[in-house]
C-alpha positions, 0 to 999 in steps of 0.5 A: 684689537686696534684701531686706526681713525683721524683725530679732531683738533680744536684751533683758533678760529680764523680772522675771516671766518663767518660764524652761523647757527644751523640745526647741528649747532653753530657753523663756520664758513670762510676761505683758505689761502688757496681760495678754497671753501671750508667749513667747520663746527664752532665750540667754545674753548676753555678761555672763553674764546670760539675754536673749530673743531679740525680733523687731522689729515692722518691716521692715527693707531691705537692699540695696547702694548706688551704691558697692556697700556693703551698707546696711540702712534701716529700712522702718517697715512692719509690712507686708512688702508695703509694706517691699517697696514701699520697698526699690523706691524705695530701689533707684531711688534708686541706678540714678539714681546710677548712670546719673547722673540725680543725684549722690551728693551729691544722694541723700545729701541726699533720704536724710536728708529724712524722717529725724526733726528730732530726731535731726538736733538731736542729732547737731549737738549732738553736733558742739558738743560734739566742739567743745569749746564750752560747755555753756551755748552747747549749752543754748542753741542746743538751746532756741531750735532747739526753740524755732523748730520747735515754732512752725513744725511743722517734724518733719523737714528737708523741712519747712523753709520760710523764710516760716514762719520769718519768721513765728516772728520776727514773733511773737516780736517782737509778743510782746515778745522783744529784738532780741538775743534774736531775732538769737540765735535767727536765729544758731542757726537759721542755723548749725545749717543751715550744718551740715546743709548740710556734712554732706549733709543740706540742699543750701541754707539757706533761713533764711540771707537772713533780715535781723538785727533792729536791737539799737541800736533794741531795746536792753533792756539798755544798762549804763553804767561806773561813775565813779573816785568811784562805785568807791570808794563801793561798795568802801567799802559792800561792806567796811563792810555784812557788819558794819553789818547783823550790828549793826544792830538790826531791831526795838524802840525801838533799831531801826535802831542799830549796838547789836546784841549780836554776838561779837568773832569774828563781828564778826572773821568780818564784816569779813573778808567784806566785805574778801573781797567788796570785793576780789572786786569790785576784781578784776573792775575791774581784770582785766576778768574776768568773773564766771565766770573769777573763780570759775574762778581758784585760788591757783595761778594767781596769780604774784606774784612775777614782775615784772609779777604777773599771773593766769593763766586756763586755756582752758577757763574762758575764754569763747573758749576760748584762754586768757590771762596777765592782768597786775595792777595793782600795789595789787591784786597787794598786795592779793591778797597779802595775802589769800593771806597770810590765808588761809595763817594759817587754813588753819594753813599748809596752803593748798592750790594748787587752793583758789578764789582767791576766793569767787564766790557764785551770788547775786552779783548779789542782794548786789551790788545791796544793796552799790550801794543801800548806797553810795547809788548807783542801780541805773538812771540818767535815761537808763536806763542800768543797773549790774550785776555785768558793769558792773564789765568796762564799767569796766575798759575805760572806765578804760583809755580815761581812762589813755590806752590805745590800741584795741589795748591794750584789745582784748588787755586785754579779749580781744575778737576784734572791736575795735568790740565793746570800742570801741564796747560796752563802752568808756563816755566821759562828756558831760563827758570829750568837752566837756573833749577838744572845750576842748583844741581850738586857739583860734586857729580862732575868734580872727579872727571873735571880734575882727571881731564883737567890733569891730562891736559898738563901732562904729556900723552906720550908716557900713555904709550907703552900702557895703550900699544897694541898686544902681539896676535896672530898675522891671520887674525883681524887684529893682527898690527905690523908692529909686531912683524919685520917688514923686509922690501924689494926696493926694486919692485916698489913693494913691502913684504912681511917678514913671516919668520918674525911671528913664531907662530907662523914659520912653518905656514908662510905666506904669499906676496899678495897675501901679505899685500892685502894685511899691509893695505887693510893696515894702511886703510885701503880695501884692496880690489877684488882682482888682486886677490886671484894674481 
């Protein structure tokens, strides 16, 4: 048999209370925020400190379940009548289990149904979080969740309905959101009821039939791989800006000369950004790193003296979460050493292991940008198409591509679990590098039609005459031509008639005069009018 009753609490014993001993023992007085009296008994807490014993405002149920394991349900009542009333359906709940009207399964599920969506959000955050996923990913999920159920007035799990839903993504939609974004969305959505189904909370996924939008016709974002020529450019403008703008002059008659004042140490400082900055750039290019791993790297996870060099990116900077040993080009494992050699010297010798290989500032974007409008090469092309900072992984994929690389290799290089995504998004071949693959084609394909149109143009088309003129039929088929009839006139009435006795065929079956008009109108290419065919 259950039981309903209020639950006591302890709390911190407030500032302006006043502590006295009575005959029950130590007692506190002291005023709330409304100005109202209030009295509780004082105990000593587990650190040492005075705590009040409180008694919740609400009841709570006990009872034991279908397995016979003692629960405690919070009623939310006030009222122990109404908490009561709860304890009855709660242990209706478990006769039904137990006479096995519905499965444990089953209960779990109806359990959960009224339990606020918040706190479902929470736990499935909390699941991310356990697996080791990044708190990017968790910040976004937790945005579009929140995102879908404020628009849908969805407050717990019962409210869940897949038309309200449908309704948030034509919405978001009409008011402008991408393809991308929504399918983001959609996902979220999709996983975060996977899970509740796992855990007993939902027994099917009602959001899991809803269609993905098509990105291909919704694409914001399209960016395109820089050329061979194009990153010499801008490795040239990131080496060269730092020092050009410290020396070019803003205001005045000199305004825009290389004439500005600057100190041989800063000038020193510049130039040695802008190498800093160019190599940076040259990493990504060459690496395929994404703008996150890079800042991740130190100094000790460079090996330049094995054979082949390479990087090694720990697991937990990787977006996948696996790891990987990058292998570098020689001219940059040059360059790197080179840098390291640098850094050493300024570093008077003590350059620690754990030191950022390079700096990554947050604003990389923002100089990018410049860098590119320095190098005169544009931000956005004819066809829309954009460069940014994540182009440059665009270009180390294009790049492999243009060395030979097969699929493969560029899928591990890359390190993409899905081959269509390093083919198909980020790998970029030109118009003109297809039309130079299409001229390797054979000649031979087209050699025998070349010379056999090549031929005719020589040759006179008369002597095809005779081969191609028209074969005699029979005058009341379609194909009938007046090649093969005498053609006798009235010259007096303006008209030509068929001669029906020079088609032997048809000497006992002559032919009217209208009749003979309309073959000789269908010859000449008129359609004769409907009136003809009754005089």
């Amino acid at each position: 048999m259950g039981s309903v009753r209020r639950k006591t609490v302890t709390k911190k014993l407030p500032a302006n209370a006043e502590v006295t001993v009575e005959n029950k023992g130590r007692v506190a007085r002291w005023l709330d925020g409304r100005g109202r009296r209030k009295t509780a008994k004082v105990i000593v807490g587990r650190n040492g400190s005075d705590r009040i014993i409180v008694q919740s405002k609400t009841f709570t149920a006990k009872y034991r379940d279908a397995d016979g394991i003692t629960q405690e349900v919070a009623t939310g009542c006030r009222d122990a009548q109404a908490a009561r009333a709860v304890l009855r359906d709660l242990e209706a709940r478990v006769e039904k289990v137990k006479a096995g009207i519905v499965s444990s399964a089953e209960d779990r599920i109806a359990e959960h149904q009224k339990t606020p969506i918040g706190d479902h959000i929470d736990a499935y955050l909390t699941k991310l979080e356990a697996d080791d996923t990044s708190a990017d990913h968790r910040d976004n999920v937790e945005r579009s969740l929140n995102r879908i159920f404020k628009y849908c007035v969805f407050f717990t799990l019962a409210d869940f309905d897949r038309e309200s839903a449908e309704k948030y993504f034509a919405h978001a939609r009409k008011s402008g959101s991408s393809a991308r974004t929504r399918n983001l969305d959609r996902s979220a959505l999709v996983a975060f009821c996977n899970w509740c189904i796992e855990t007993n909370r939902l027994a099917i996924n009602p959001f899991n039939k809803i269609r993905k939008a098509n990105e291909e016709v919704d694409r914001r974002l399209i960016r395109r791989s820089l050329t061979v020529d194009e990153i010499v450019q801008l490795l040239d403008a990131a080496q060269r800006r730092p020092l050009v703008e410290t020396m070019t002059i803003r205001t005045g008659k000199n305004k825009g000369k290389l004439k500005a004042n600057v100190r041989p140490e800063v000038q020193k400082e510049k130039l040695r950004l802008g190498s800093e900055r160019a190599l940076l750039y040259a990493c990504l290019i060459y690496t395929g790193l994404r703008k996150s791993e890079l800042a991740s790297l130190t100094i000790g996870q460079v090996a330049l003296d094995d054979e082949p060099p390479y990087l090694i990116l720990h697991a937990a900077d990787e977006k996948s979460r696996r790891g990987a040993h990058l292998p570098l080009h020689p001219e940059l494992a040059k360059g790197l050493r080179l840098w390291i050699q640098e850094k050493t010297k300024l570093a008077e010798g003590k350059l620690s292991k754990s030191e950022p290989l390079l700096y990554v500032p947050t604003g990389l974007d923002r100089i990018f940008n410049r860098d590119l409008k320095f190098a005169g090469i544009d931000k956005k092309d004819a066809l829309g198409r954009v460069v940014d900072v994540h182009s440059l992984r665009h270009c180390h994929a294009s790049l492999l591509a243009k060395s030979g690389a097969t699929p493969a290799v560029a899928q591990k290089s890359m390190r993409h679990s899905d081959i269509r995504l390093t083919m198909d998004i980020y790998t970029h071949i030109e118009v003109e590098e297809v039309a130079g693959a299409v001229s390797a084609l054979p000649d031979q394909i087209m050699g025998t039609i070349l010379a056999d149109m090549n031929g005719r143009e020589k040759e006179d088309c008369s002597q095809f005459a005779p081969e191609f003129a028209p074969k005699p039929v029979n005058v009341g088929q379609i194909e009938t031509s007046p090649a093969n009839m005498a053609v006798v006139g009235d010259k007096k009435k303006g008209t030509d008639t068929f001669d029906v006795s020079a088609c032997p065929d048809k000497r006992k079956r002559p032919l009217t005069t209208g009749v003979n008009d309309l073959f000789l109108e269908r010859e000449r290419g008129f359609e004769p009018p409907t009136s003809s065919l009754g005089s």
